[in-house]
C-alpha positions, 0 to 999 in steps of 0.5 A: 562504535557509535552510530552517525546520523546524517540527513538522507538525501533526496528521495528519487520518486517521491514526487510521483507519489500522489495517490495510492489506491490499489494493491499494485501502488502499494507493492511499488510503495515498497519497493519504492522504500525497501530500495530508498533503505538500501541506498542509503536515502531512508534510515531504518527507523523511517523505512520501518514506520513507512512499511508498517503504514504501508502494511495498514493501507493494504489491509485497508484496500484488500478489505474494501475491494472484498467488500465490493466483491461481496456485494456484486455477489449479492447483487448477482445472487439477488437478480438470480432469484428475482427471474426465478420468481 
């Protein structure tokens, strides 16, 4: 059976899409795709390429919100020992 293409229709909640910043944006991302796929508004080779960006970004803020709570570690640590000196 051969597959038809149709264009989807539009996306509910594209708009409100501005800016994703932290691990909650990311987990309403995709939510957000996994149910546009199921509806029928994403195909699957778009869905898939939008998980995987999705899966890069939160890699990306997982790493800088460890990199920023290294450095308040060492922040704490090196005022620790500057009032043991």
């Amino acid at each position: 059976m051969a597959r038809t293409h149709s264009k989807p229709g539009p996306l509910r909640g594209v708009g409100a899409w501005k800016e994703l910043e932290s691990i909650g944006d990311c987990k309403r991302f995709f939510r957000w795709t996994i149910l546009a796929l199921k509806d029928n508004k994403l195909d699957r080779q778009t869905a898939s390429i939008l998980g995987q960006l999705g899966t890069y970004l939160l890699r990306a803020i997982e790493g800088h919100d460890l990199e920023r709570r290294v450095e308040d570690l060492e922040q704490a640590a090196a005022a620790v020992k500057e009032q043991q000196v």
